[in-house]
FIDREN-877246 format. One record per residue: x, y, z of N, C-alpha, C, CB in turn; residue in one letter. Coordinates in Angstrom, 2 decimals, m for minus. Glycine has a CB too. Layout:
<rs>
<<X, Y, Z>, <X, Y, Z>, <X, Y, Z>, <X, Y, Z>, "A">;
...
</rs>
This chain:
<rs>
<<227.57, m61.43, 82.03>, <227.09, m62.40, 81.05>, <226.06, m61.77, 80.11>, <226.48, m63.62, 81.76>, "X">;
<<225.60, m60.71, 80.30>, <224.29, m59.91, 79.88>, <225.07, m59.40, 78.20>, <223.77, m58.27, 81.31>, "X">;
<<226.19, m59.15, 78.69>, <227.00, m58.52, 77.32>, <227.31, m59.14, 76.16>, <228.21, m58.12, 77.59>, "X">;
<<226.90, m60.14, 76.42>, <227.81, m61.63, 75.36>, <226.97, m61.57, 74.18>, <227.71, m63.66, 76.09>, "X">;
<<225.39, m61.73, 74.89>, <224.44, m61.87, 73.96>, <225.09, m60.27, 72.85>, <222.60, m61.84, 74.86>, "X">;
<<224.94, m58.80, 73.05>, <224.96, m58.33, 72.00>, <226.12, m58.13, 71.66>, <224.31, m57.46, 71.90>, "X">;
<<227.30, m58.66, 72.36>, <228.34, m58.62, 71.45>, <228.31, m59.60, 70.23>, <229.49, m58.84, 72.19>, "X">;
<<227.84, m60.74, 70.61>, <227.93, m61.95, 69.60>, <227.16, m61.40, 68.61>, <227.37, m63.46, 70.07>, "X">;
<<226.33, m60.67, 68.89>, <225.07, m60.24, 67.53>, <226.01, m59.25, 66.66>, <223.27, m59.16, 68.19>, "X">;
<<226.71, m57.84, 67.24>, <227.70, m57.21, 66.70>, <228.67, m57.84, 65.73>, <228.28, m56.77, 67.63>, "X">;
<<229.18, m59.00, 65.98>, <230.44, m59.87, 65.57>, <229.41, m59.97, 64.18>, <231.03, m61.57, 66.68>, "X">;
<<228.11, m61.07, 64.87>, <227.53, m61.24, 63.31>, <227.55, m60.36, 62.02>, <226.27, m61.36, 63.43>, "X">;
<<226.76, m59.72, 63.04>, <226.80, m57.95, 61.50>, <227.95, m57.97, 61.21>, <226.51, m55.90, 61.97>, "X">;
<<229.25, m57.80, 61.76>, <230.25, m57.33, 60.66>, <230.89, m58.14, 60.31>, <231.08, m56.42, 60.88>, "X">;
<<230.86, m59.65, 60.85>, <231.24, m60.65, 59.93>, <230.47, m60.87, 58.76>, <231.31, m61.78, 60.55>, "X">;
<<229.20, m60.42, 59.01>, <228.35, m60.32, 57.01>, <228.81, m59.97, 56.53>, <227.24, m59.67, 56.33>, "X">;
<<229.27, m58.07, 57.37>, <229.16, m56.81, 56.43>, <230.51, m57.35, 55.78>, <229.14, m55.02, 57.22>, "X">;
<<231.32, m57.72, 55.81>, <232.97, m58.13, 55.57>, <233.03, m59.63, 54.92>, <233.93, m58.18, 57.21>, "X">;
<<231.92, m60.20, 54.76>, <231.91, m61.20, 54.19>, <231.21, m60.84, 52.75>, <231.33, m62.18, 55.05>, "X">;
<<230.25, m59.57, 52.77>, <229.71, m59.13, 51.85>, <231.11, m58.36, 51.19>, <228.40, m58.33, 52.28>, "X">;
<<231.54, m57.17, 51.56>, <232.17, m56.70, 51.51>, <233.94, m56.86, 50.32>, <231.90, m56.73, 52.69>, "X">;
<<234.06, m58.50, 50.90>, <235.08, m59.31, 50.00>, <234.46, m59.56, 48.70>, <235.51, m60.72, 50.64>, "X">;
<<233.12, m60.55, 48.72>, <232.21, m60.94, 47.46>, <232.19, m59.79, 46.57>, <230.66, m61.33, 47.83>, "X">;
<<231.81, m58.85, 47.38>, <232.04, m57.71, 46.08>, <233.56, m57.25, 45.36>, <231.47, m56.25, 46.67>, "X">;
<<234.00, m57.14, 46.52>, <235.38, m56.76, 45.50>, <235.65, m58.10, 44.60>, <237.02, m56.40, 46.55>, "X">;
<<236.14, m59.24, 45.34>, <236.16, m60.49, 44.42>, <235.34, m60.25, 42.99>, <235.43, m61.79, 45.28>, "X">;
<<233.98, m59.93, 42.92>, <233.18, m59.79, 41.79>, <234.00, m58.88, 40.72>, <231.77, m59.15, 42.22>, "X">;
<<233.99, m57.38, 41.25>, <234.85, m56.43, 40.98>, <235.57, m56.57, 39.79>, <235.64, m56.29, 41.94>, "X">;
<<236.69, m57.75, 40.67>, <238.39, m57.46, 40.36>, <237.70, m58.84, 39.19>, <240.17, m57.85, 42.06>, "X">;
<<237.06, m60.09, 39.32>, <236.76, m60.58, 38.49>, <235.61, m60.30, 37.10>, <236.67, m61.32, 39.14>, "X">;
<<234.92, m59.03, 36.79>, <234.71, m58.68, 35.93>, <235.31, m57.79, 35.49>, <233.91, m58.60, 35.90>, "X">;
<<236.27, m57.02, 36.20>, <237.34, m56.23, 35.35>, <238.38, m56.95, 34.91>, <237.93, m55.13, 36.02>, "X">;
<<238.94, m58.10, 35.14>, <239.75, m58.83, 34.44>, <239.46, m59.84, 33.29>, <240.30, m59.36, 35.27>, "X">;
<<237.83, m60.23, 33.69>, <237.01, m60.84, 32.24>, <237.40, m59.25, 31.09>, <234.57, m61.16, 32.66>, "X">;
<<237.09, m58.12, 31.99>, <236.79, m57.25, 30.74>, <238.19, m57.34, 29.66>, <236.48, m55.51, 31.31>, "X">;
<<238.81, m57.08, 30.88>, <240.36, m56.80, 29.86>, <240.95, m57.68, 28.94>, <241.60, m56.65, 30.66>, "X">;
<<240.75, m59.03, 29.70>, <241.26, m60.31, 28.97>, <240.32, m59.93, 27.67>, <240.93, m62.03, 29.85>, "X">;
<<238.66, m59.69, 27.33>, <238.08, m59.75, 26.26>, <238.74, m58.46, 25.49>, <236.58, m59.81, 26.49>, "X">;
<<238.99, m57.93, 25.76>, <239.69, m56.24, 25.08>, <241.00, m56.87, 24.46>, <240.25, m54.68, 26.59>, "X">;
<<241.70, m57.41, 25.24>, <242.93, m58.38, 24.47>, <242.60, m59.03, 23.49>, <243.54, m59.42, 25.21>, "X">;
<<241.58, m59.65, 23.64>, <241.63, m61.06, 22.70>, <240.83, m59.84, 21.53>, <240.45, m62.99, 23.41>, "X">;
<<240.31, m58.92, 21.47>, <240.21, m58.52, 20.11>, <241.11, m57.54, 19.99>, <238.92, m58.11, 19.67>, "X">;
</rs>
Protein backbone atom coordinates (compact mmCIF):
# COMPACT_ATOMS: atom_id res chain seq x y z
CA UNK A 1 0.00 0.00 0.00
CA UNK A 2 3.16 2.23 0.66
CA UNK A 3 3.54 2.37 -3.29
CA UNK A 4 0.23 3.89 -4.28
CA UNK A 5 0.96 7.06 -2.62
CA UNK A 6 4.07 7.73 -5.17
CA UNK A 7 2.74 6.15 -7.92
CA UNK A 8 -0.40 8.36 -7.88
CA UNK A 9 1.99 11.45 -7.52
CA UNK A 10 4.04 10.04 -10.78
CA UNK A 11 0.62 9.66 -12.79
CA UNK A 12 0.09 13.39 -11.70
CA UNK A 13 3.36 14.75 -13.17
CA UNK A 14 2.85 13.22 -16.39
CA UNK A 15 -0.65 13.69 -16.69
CA UNK A 16 0.40 17.68 -16.47
CA UNK A 17 3.47 17.10 -18.37
CA UNK A 18 1.01 15.66 -21.35
CA UNK A 19 -1.66 17.85 -20.61
CA UNK A 20 0.87 20.70 -21.01
CA UNK A 21 2.41 19.09 -23.67
CA UNK A 22 -1.03 18.90 -26.05
CA UNK A 23 -1.84 22.88 -25.10
CA UNK A 24 1.22 23.57 -26.70
CA UNK A 25 1.08 21.84 -29.77
CA UNK A 26 -2.76 22.78 -30.01
CA UNK A 27 -1.32 26.53 -29.65
CA UNK A 28 1.33 25.64 -32.29
CA UNK A 29 -0.76 24.14 -35.00
CA UNK A 30 -3.32 27.06 -34.13
CA UNK A 31 -1.02 30.01 -34.73
CA UNK A 32 0.49 28.50 -37.68
CA UNK A 33 -2.77 28.13 -39.32
CA UNK A 34 -3.96 31.83 -38.14
CA UNK A 35 -0.55 32.58 -39.87
CA UNK A 36 -1.26 31.04 -43.17
CA UNK A 37 -4.91 31.72 -43.45
CA UNK A 38 -3.54 35.67 -42.95
CA UNK A 39 -0.76 35.08 -45.81
CA UNK A 40 -3.80 33.92 -47.99
CA UNK A 41 -6.04 36.50 -47.43
CA UNK A 42 -3.33 38.99 -48.68
Amino acid sequence: MRATRPARAGAAVVGRVAVAAVAEILLIECSRNALLYRMEAV
